[in-house]
C-alpha positions in Angstrom: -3.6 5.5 -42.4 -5.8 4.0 -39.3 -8.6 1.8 -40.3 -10.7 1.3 -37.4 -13.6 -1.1 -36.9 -15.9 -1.5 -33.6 -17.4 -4.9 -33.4 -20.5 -5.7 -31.4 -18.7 -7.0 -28.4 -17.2 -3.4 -28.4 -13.5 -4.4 -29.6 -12.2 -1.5 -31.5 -9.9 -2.4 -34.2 -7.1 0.0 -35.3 -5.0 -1.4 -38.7 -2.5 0.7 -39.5 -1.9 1.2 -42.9 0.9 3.4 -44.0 2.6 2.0 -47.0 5.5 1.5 -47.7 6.8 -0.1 -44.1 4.0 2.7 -41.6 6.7 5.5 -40.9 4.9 6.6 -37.6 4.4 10.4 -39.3 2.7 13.2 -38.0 -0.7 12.3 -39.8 -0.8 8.8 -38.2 0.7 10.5 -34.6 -2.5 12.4 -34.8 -4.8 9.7 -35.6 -3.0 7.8 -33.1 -4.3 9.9 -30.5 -7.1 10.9 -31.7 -7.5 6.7 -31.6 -6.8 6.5 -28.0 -8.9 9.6 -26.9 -11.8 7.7 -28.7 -11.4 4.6 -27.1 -10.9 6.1 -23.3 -14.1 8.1 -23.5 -16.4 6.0 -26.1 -18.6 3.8 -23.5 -19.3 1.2 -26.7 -15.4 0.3 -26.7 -14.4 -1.9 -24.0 -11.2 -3.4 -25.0 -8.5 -1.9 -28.6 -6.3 -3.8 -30.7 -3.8 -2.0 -32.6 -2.5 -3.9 -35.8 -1.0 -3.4 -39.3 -2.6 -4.1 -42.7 1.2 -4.7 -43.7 2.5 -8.3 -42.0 6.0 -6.8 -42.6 5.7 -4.1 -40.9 3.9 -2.9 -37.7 5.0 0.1 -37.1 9.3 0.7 -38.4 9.9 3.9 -36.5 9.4 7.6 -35.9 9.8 9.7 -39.4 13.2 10.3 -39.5 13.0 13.0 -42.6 10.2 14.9 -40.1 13.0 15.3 -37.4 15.3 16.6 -40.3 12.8 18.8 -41.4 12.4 20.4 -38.0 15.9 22.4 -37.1 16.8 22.9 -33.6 18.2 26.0 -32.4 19.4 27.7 -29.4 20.0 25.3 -26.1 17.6 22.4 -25.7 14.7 23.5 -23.2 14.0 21.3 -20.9 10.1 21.1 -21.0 7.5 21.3 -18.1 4.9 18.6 -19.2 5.2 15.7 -21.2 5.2 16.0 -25.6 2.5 15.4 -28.1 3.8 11.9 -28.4 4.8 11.1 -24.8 0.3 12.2 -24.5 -0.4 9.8 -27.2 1.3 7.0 -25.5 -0.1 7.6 -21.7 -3.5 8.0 -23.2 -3.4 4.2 -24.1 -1.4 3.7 -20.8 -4.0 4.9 -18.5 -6.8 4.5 -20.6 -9.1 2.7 -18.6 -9.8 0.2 -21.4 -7.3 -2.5 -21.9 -5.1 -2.4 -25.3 -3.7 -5.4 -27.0 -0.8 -4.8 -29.4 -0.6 -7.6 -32.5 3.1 -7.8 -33.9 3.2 -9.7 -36.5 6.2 -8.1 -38.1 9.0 -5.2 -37.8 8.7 -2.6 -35.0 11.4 0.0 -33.9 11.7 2.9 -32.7 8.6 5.4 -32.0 6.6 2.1 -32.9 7.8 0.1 -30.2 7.7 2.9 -28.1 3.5 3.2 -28.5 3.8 -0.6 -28.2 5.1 -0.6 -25.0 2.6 1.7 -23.7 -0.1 -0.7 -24.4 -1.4 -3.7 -21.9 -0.2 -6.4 -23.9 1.7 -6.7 -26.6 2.1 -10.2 -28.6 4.4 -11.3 -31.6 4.6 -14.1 -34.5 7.8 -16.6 -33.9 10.3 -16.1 -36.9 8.7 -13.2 -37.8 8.5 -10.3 -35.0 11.2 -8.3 -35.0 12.2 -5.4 -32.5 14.7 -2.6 -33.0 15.5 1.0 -31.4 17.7 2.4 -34.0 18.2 5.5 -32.4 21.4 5.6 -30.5 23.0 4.5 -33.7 21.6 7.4 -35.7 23.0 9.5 -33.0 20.1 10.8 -30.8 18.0 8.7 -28.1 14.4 7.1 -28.0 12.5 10.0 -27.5 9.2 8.2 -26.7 9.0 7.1 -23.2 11.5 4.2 -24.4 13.9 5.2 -22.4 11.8 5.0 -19.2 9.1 2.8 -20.2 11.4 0.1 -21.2 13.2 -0.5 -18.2 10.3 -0.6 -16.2 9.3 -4.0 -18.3 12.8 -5.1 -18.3 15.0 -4.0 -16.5 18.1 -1.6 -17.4 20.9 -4.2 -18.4 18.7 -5.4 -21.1 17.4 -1.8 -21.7 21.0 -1.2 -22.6 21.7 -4.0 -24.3 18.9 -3.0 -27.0 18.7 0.7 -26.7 22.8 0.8 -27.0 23.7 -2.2 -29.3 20.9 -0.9 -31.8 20.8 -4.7 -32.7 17.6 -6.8 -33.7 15.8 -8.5 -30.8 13.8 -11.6 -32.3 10.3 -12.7 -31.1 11.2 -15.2 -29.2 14.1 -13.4 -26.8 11.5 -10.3 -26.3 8.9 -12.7 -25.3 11.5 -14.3 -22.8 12.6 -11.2 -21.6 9.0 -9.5 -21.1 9.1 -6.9 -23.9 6.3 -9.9 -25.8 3.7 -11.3 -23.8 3.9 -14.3 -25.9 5.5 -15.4 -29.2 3.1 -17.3 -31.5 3.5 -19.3 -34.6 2.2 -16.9 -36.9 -0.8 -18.7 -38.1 -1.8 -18.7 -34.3 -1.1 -14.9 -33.8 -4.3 -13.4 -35.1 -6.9 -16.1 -33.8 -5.3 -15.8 -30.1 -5.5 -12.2 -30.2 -9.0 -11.6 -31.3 -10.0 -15.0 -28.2 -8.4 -13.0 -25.9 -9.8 -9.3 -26.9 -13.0 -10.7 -27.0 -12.6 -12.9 -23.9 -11.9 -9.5 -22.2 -14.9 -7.4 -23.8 -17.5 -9.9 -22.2 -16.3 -9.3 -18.7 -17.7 -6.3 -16.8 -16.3 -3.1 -17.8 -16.1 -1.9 -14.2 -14.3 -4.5 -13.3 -12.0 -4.5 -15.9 -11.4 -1.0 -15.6 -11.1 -1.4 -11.6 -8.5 -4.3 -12.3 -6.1 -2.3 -14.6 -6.0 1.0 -12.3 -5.3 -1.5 -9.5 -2.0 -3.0 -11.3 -1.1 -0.1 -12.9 -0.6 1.6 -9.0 2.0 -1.2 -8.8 4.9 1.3 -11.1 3.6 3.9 -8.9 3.1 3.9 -5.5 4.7 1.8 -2.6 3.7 -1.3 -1.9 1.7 -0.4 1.0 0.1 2.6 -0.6 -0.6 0.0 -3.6 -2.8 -2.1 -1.1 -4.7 0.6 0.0 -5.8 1.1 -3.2 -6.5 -2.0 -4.2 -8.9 -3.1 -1.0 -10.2 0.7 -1.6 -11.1 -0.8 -5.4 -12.1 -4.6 -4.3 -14.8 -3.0 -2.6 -16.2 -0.6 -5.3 -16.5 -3.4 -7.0 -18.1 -5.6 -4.5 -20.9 -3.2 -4.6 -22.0 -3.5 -8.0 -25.3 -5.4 -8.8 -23.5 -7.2 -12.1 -20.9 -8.7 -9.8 -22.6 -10.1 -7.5 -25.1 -11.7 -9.5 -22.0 -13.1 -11.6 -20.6 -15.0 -8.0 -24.5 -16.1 -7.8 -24.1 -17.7 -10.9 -20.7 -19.1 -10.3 -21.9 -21.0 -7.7 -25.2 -22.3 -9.0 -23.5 -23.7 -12.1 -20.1 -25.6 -10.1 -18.5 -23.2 -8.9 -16.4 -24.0 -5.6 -17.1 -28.0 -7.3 -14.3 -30.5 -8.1 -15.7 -30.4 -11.9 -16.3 -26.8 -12.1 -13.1 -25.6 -10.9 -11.4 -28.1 -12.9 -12.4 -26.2 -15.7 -12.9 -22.5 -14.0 -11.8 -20.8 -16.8 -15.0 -21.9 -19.0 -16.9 -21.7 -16.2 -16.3 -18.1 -15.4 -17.1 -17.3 -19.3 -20.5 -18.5 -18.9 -21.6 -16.5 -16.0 -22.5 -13.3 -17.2 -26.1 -12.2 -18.9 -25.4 -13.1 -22.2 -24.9 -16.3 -21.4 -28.4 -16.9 -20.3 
């Protein structure tokens, strides 16, 4: 169901494949997780991308015939920690390793859910297609959607798609902030893998560093948020492979007309691999 390769950069990519149209079932919720714990501990991954071997489908939704299968009786409980799929989503939310999510098709529900959990999600104009279907089946997202999704965009459009049940296209998530960007789809693939691998060559400290940093933003006050951050500016500034990284900025334009017309090539070449 998970096809998962590890490249020499240290990308890890997941495809799911989970004919027809990847049901998220309990099989692929376990290798799911079992994904994510592999990525936030192995010290050869520095950066995931979750995809599907089906351009159709990412990932449709949560397996509806599961929750029929699994009666409830009694009162609903209300639990004290967080599900085996709420887990599975805030292990690639606070994974210190950055995920990219590649849409190139369908995603609803439970799917969308995981997807939102993820850094950075990005979809194929014409073809990406969002839906939470659950409302209209009678129950609610049950996946952090409700409370993950408002935090990216705000609760009238929350309502708007958790409510109306309705297709979102790629280009009206990407304006609203559930895509990072819509692609032509020839372009999806290619900008993911530039940008994954972009990532993977930049220190993993810092990388790390720079997500915990944003991710305090959803979490703690602003001035709290600060705190942090100065508190993780200056773990960094004490690492050996940063500082000879600003050496080399500088000795090859950096702080130049030239170079910092063109800072973004110029910070890729900075780093030992580059010579």
């Amino acid at each position: 169901m998970l096809e998962v390769e590890v490249s020499d950069a240290g990308v890890a990519v997941a495809a799911i494949d989970a004919p027809p149209v990847n049901v998220m079932t309990a099989k692929l919720l376990y290798e799911l997780h079992t994904f994510g714990q592999c990525v936030r501990d192995d010290p050869g991954v520095r950066v995931a991308v979750l995809r599907s071997a089906n351009p159709e489908f990412f990932i449709a939704h949560f397996d509806v015939q599961l929750l029929l299968d699994s009666p409830r009786e009694g009162e609903a409980q209300r639990a004290e920690t967080p599900n085996l799929f709420h887990q599975m989503c805030e292990l690639f939310r606070t994974s210190p390793k950055p995920t990219l999510v590649e849409i190139a098709g369908r995603v609803g529900g439970g799917g969308h859910e995981l997807a939102m959990a993820c850094d950075m999600r990005f979809g194929a104009l014409g073809q990406t297609v969002i839906n939470q279907m659950e409302v209209p089946l009678g129950i609610i997202p049950g996946g952090t959607g409700t409370q993950r999704m408002p935090r990216l965009i705000g609760s009238g459009r929350t309502l708007e798609i958790i409510l109306g049940g309705d297709d979102i296209d790629a280009a009206t998530a990407a304006d609203w902030g559930l895509l990072n960007r819509a692609l032509p789809p020839d372009e999806l693939r290619p900008f993911v893998d530039r940008l994954a691998n972009r990532i993977a060559s930049f220190p993993p400290a810092a990388v790390a560093a720079a997500k915990a940093s944003i991710l305090h933003a959803d979490e703690l006050p602003l001035a709290d948020g600060m705190v942090e951050e100065a508190y993780l500016f200056e773990q960094t500034m004490r690492n050996p492979e940063a500082r000879e990284r600003m050496a080399t900025f500088m000795a090859r334009g950096g702080q130049t007309r030239d170079g910092e017309l063109s800072v973004a090539d110029l910070s890729m070449g900075v780093g030992p691999e580059a010579g």
